[in-house]
MIVOLO-224741 format. One record per residue (C-alpha): residue in one letter; x, y, z. Coordinates in steps of 0.5 Angstrom, whole numbers, plus 2048, in hexadecimal, padded with zeros to 3 digits. Example, Ala and Ser with C-alpha at 12.3 -4.5 7.8 and 13.67 -1.06 7.14 Angstrom:
# residues 2
A8197F7810/S81B7FE80E/
***
This chain:
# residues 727
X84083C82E/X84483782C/X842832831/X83A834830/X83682E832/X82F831832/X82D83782C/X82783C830/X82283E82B/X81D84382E/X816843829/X811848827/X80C84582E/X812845831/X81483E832/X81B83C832/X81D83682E/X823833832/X82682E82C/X82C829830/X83182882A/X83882682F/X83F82982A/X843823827/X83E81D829/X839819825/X83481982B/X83381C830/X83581B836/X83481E83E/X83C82183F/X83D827842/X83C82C83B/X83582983C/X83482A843/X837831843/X83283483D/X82D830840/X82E835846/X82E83B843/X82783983E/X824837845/X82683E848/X823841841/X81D83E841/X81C83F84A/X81E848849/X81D849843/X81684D841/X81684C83A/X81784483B/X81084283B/X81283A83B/X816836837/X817830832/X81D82B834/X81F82782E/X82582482A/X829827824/X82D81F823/X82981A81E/X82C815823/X827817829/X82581B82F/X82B81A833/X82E812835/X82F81483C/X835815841/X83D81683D/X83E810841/X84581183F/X846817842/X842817848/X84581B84F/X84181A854/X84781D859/X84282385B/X849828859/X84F82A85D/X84A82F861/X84982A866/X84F828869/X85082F86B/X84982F86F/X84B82A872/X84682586F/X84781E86E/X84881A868/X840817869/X83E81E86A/X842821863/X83F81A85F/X83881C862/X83882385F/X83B820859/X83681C857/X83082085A/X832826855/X82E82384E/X828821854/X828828855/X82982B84F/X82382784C/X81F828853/X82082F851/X81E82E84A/X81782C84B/X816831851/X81883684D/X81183984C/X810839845/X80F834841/X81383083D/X812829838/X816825835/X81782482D/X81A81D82D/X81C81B827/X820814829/X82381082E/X823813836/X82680E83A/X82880E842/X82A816843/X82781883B/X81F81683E/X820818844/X82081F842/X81B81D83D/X81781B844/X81A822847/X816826842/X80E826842/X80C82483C/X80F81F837/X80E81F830/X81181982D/X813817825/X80F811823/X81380C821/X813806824/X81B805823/X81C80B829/X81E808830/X81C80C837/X81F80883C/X823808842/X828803841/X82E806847/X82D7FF84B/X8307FB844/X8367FF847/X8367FF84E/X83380584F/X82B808850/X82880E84D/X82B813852/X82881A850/X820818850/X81F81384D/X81D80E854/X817813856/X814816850/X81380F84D/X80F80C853/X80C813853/X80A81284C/X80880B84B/X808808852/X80D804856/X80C7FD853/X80D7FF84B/X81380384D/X8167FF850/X8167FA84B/X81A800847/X81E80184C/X8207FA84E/X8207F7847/X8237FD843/X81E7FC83F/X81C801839/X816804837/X81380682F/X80F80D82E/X80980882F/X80A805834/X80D80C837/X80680F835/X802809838/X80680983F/X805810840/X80D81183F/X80B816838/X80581A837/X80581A82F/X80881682A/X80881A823/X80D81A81C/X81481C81D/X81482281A/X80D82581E/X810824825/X81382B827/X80C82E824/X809829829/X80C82C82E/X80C83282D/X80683282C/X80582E832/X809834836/X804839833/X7FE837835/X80083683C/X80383B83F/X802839846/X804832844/X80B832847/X80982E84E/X80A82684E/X805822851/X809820856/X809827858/X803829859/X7FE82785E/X7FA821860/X80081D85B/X7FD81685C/X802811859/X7FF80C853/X7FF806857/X80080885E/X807809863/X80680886A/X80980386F/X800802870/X7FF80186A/X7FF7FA868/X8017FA85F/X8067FF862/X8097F9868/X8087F3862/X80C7F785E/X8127F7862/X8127F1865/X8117ED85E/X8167F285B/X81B7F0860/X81A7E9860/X81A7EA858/X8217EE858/X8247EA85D/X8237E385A/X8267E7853/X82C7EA856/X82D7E685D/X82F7ED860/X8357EE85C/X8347F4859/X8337FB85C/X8307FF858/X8297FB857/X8287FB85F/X82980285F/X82480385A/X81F7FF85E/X820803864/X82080A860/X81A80985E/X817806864/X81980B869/X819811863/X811810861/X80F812868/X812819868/X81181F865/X81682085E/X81B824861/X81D81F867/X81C819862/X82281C85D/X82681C863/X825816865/X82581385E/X82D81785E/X82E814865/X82E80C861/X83180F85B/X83781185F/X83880A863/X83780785C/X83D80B859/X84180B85F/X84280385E/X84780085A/X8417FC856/X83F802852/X84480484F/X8477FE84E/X8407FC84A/X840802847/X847801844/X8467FA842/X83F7FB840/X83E80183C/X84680483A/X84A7FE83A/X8447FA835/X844801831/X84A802830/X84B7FA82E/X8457FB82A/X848801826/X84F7FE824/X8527FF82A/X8587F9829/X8577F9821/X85D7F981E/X86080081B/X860803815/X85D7FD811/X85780080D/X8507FD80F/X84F7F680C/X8477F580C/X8457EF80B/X8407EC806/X8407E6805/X8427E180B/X8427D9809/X8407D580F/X8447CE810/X83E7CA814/X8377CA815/X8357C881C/X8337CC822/X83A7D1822/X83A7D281A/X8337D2819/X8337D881E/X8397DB81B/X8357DB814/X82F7DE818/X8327E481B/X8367E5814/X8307E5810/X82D7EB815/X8327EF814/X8327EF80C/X8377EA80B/X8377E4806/X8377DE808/X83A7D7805/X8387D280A/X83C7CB809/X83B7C580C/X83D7BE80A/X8367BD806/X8317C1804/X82C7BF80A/X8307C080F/X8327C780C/X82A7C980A/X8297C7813/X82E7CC814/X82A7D1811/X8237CF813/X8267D1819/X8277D8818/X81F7D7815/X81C7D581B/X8207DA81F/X81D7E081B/X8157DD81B/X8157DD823/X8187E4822/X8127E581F/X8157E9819/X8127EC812/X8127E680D/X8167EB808/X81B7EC80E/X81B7E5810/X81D7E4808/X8217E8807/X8267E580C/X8257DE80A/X8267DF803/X82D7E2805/X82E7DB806/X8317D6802/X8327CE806/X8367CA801/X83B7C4802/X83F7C67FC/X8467CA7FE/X8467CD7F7/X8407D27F9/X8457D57FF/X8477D97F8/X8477E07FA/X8477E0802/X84B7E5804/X84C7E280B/X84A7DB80D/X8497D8815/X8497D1816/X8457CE81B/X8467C681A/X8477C1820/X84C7C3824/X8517BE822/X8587C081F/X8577BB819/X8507BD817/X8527C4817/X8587C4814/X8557C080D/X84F7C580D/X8557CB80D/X8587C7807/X8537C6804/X8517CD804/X8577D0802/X8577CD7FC/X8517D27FA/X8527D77FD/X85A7D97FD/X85E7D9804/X85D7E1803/X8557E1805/X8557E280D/X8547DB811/X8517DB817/X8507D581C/X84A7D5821/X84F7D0826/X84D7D082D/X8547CD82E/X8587CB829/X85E7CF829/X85D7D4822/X8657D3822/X8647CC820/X85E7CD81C/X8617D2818/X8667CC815/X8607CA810/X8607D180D/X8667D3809/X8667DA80B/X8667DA813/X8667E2813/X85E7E1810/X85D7DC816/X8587DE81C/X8547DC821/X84D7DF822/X84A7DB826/X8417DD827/X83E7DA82E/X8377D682E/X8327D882C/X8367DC827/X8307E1826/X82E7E382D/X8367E2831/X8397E982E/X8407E8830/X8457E5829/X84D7E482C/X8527E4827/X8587E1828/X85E7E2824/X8637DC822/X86A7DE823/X86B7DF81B/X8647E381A/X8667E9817/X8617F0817/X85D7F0811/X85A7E8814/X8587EC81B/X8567F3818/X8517EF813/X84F7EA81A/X84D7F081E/X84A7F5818/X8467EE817/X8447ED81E/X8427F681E/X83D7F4818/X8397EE81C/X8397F3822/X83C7EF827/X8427F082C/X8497EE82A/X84F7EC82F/X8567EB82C/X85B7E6830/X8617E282D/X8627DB82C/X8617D5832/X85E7CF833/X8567D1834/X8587D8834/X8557DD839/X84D7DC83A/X84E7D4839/X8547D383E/X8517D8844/X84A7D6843/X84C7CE843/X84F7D084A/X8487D184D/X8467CB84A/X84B7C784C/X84C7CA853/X8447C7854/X8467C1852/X84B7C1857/X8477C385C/X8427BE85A/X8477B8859/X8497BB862/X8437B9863/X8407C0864/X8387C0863/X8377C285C/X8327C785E/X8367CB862/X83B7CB85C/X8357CD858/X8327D385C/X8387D685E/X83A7D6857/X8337DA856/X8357DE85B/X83B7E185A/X8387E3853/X83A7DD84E/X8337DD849/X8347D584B/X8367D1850/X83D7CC84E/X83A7C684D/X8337C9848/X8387CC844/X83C7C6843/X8367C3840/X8347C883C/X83B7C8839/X83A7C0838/X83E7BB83D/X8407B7837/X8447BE834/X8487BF83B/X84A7B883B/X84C7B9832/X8507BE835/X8547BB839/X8557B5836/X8587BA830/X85C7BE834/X85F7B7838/X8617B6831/X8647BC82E/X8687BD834/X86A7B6836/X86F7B583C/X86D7BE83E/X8667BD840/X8647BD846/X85D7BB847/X8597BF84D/X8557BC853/X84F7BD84E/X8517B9849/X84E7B284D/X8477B484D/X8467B6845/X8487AF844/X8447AB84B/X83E7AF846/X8407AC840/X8407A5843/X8397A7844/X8377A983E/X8357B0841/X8387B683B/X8337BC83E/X82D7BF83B/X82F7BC834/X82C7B5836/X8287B783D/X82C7B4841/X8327B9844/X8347BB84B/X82C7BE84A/X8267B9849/X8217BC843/X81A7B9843/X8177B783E/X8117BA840/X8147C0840/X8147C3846/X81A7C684A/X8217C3849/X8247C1850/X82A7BD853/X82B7B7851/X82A7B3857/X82F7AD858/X8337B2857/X8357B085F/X8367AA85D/X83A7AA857/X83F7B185B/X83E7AF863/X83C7B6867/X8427B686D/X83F7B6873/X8437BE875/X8407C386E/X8437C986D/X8417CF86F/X83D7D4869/X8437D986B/X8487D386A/X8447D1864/X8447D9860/X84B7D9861/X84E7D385E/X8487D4858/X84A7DC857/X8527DB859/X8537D6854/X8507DA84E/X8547E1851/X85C7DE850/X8597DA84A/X8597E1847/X85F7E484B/X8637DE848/X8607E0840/X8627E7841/X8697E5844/X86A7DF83E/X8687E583A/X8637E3837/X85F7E8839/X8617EF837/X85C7F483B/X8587F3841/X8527F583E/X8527F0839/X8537EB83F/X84D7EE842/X8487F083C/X84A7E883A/X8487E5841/X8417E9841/X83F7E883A/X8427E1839/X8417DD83F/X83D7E1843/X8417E3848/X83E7E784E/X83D7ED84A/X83D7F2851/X8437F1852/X8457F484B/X84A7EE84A/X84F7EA84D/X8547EF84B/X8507F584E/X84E7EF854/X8567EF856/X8587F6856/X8517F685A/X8537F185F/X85A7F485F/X8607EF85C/X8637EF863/X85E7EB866/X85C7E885F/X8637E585F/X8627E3866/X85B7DF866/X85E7DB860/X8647D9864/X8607D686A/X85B7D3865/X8627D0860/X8637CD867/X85D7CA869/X85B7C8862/X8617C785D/X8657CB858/X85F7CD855/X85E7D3858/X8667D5858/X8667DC856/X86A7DF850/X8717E2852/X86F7E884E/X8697E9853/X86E7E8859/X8727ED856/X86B7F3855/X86A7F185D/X8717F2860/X8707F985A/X86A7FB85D/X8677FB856/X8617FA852/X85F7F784B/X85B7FD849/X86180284D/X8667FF848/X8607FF842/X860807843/X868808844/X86980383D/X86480883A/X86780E83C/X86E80C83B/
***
């Protein structure tokens, strides 16, 4: 069989090895080639005589299986329904029920079944692992079990919310499950999750060892009688009580109830902990299936999971431009955004040459990547072997060699435009340039260079090493060498890339300065600055308006603006904004940067709060807003902001605008972007909530045409994606 996922091996004592290698795929997935061999295996294991047990185990290096093909999942439940006159509710429920079942069936199958795993299990892969009732895992410490379905909208819907509260109690479970934590084999040995850590290549032996001894090992704990969970269940059971009634003040402190899938998890575990195991598989698929049917998982799952993929694996990387491997980049600047290009280069294994005015500056560049890897606690060879990929000059003549150079001096056109020259005349217009700008036009920059095709922007977010978004912005002169080289170099650093085309702050900083400064608006109305805050919190931003404006630096903002005023002379115009960045400059308030901001930052180190003669200096009017009012102009100022870069086209795909608004400036990630926000909402009503706030609050907020016209069409953004890629 061509499309055999699992190979049946019968041995001598009659254990049937059961080895997962899915056809065509570098790991295994849970697709339906799986699925169905994994029925026919249980129903072998169930009624045939001459099986005594069997052995679950992997015949890819890469690991035991990675979980659901995400790609392909069909929770339709099959054409079968509407024929019995089913709902659509009813046919998703049995869809989603089918893999809970067949694992249910699994471990009741009589016989015993262990599991040999020799790599990573994540979401569906461990959950089969649990489904079997003996776990030998390879010990390598590098191995991953987890559960991490939350990351993505989802939760563990085939077993996973009942049998590791069964395993290791309710409150450790938890924290897995909420978090979409991973576990190494010891801590699995440790927890109870694995009962046997040993060699790679003992593992099956292990198990099947296991299997021989117990012949009558084929029952699950939770099956037998007098089960006691570890820890307790029970609403008279007080640590059972505490648990809940902490985790979901926790949980929704965390998301502020915006996302199903963690509320659905703390009610699958509440509800199914008190039951037996076949009531609670039902009750875990009943809350899958209401997780499933809303738009929110799937557009997290695509935005999350496929879109990042497939950015990550070349998706706008120019064809037939052979691989352009980076060796040796030369990073122009050593503050805080090259000294963490520099840093993350070095991981990679790429050459460093790091410059900077002088040598102090340029070796404090460095120092930061050595103080960074000491809190990490890494091996000091390791640590060395970075740092001495290294080099901090101030002499240009050491940027002989570099194939790719990244500029990140201070965003002023003049400064930029010398360090180009300056660089050229060692390295040659033929190696790539790249510019870290946040809003520079790359067009205009590219003028220094005197090949612009070589031009690029790549433009890192702070702090470089933890943020994992990179935007490539291409100039209109830049060629396709200059964006395959940018995107194979952002593949080596492990980071995800988004390509746009040239404009003044290009997509991330354009669409995230206007919350930033529909914040500063509201603040400027009068509008109490804690509410702005905590309805920015609230509607999933990581931070509210005003904190980030700090984080950023007032004084930056206010560079910005005075830059832009300059280079577009009689066109700019200045938002409503504008007036409170300059009201705190007067005051000598740039942010966290000099601990005085919209935010007061004791010196003794406690918690920052709101400056409090912030009233003073902004009145608080008299009628405020209401938090709905709030959440709309902060949410609808960001949502046409991004309609209007895809219209102007500097957006080409609306999975480049949704994967650059989550991972670049934090975007309420459950909503899988704006773009995916939008078709949600639906453009019509979108487009009407614009107009009226257009009205009420200035032009700000008037819709695109192009967006008037996908209304009236009925369209989406992700629709049209789908007819441009099948066309």
């Amino acid at each position: 069989m061509t499309d055999q996922a699992i190979r049946q091996e019968l041995d001598s004592d009659g254990i049937l090895l059961l080895t997962i290698d899915c056809p065509g795929l570098s790991m295994n997935v849970i697709n339906e080639a799986l699925t169905r061999d994994l029925v026919a295996a249980v129903e072998r294991i169930r009624t045939d005589a001459a099986v005594k047990g069997a052995v679950l185990t992997s015949g890819k290096p890469s690991g035991f299986v990675a979980g659901a093909d995400l790609k392909g999942m069909n929770f339709s439940g099959g054409g079968a329904g509407a024929s019995s006159g089913k709902s659509k509710m009813a046919q998703l429920y049995e869809g989603v029920f089918t893999l809970n079942k067949l694992l249910r069936d699994l471990e009741t199958c009589g016989k015993p079944v262990a599991s040999a795993v020799n790599g990573l299990a994540l979401g569906g892969g461990l959950e089969i692992v649990l489904a079997t009732h003996h776990r030998v895992i390879a010990d390598n410490p590098k191995i991953t079990l987890g559960l991490p379905e939350v990351l993505v909208g989802l939760f563990p819907g085939a077993g996973g919310t009942q049998r590791l509260p069964r395993l290791i109690g309710v409150q450790p479970a938890l924290m897995f499950l909420l978090q979409g934590k991973n576990m190494s084999p010891q801590e699995a040995l440790g927890l109870g999750v694995a009962q046997a850590v040993v060699p790679l290549d003992q593992i099956v032996e292990t198990a099947k060892a296991w299997v021989k001894a117990n012949p009558n090992g084929g029952v699950q704990p939770w099956d037998q009688k007098n089960f006691k969970f570890p820890g307790g269940v029970g609403g008279f059971n007080p640590a059972f009580a505490q648990t809940f009634v902490g985790g979901v003040g926790m949980a929704h402190r965390q998301t502020y109830g915006n996302m199903n899938q963690v509320k659905a998890i703390l009610s699958a575990v509440y509800e199914g902990t008190q039951l037996p195991m076949d009531t609670a598989i039902r009750v875990e698929s009943k809350y899958f299936a209401k997780v499933v049917a809303d738009p929110q998982a799937g557009n997290m799952i695509r935005s999350l999971f496929v879109s990042k993929q497939a950015a990550e694996k070349g998706a706008r990387r120019p064809a037939n431009v052979p691989p352009m491997k980076t060796k040796k980049v030369g990073m122009l600047g050593a503050g805080l955004m090259g000294a963490g290009i520099a840093m993350v280069s070095a991981q990679a294994g790429i050459e460093v040459v790091l410059l900077d005015r002088d040598l102090a500056a340029a070796e404090k560049g460095k120092q930061y990547t050595a103080d960074r890897l000491a809190k990490k606690r890494m091996a000091p060879e390791k640590a060395a072997e970075i740092l001495n990929r290294i080099k901090p000059t101030a002499d240009y003549a050491d940027l002989k060699g570099c194939d790719l150079i990244i500029e990140a001096v201070f965003e002023t056109r003049e400064i930029k435009a010398e360090v180009t020259k300056a660089t050229e005349a060692v390295v040659g217009a033929d190696t790539i340039f790249g510019s870290n700008t946040s809003t520079l036009p790359i067009t205009g920059l590219a003028d220094a260079w005197s090949k612009p095709e070589n031009f690029i922007g790549i433009h890192f977010f702070s702090p470089v090493e933890k943020m994992p978004l990179v935007e490539i912005i291409v100039g209109r002169k830049t060629g396709p060498e200059a964006i395959a080289k940018a995107l194979d170099y952002v593949s080596q650093i492990r980071k995800t890339p988004i390509v746009v085309n040239d404009s003044r702050g290009f997509y991330t900083s354009r669409c995230f300065g206007t919350y930033v400064q529909e914040g500063l608006t509201l603040l400027g109305e009068g509008v109490k600055p804690a509410l702005i805050e905590n309805i920015g919190k609230q509607m999933g931003m990581p931070v509210g308006a005003l904190a980030v404006n700090d984080e950023v630096g007032l004084d930056l903002s206010y560079k910005v603006a005075q830059q832009t005023k300059k280079d577009l002379g009689d066109a700019y115009k200045g938002g409503p904004g504008e007036g409170v960045i300059e009201k705190m400059m007067e005051l000598g308030r740039h942010g966290r940067k000099n601990g005085k901001g919209f935010y007061a930052y004791p010196e003794d180190g406690s918690p920052k709060h709101l400056w409090p003669e912030l009233s003073a200096h902004f009145p608080v009017a008299a009628q405020q807003p209401t938090p709905a009012e709030v959440k709309e102009r902060l949410l609808y100022r960001q949502l046409v902001e991004t309609a209007r870069c895809f219209a102007e086209g500097v957006l080409e795909t609306p999975e480049d605008g949704d994967l650059g608004a989550i991972f670049g400036w934090g975007f309420a990630p459950f909503t899988g972007g704006p773009f995916s926000a939008m078709d949600t909402i639906g453009l019509a009503d979108v487009v009407q909530t614009l107009d009226r706030l257009a009205q009420a609050h200035g032009e700000r907020f008037t819709p695109p045409q192009q967006l008037r016209d996908m209304a009236a069409k009925g369209e989406t953004f992700y629709g049209n994606a789908a007819k441009q890629k099948a066309a």
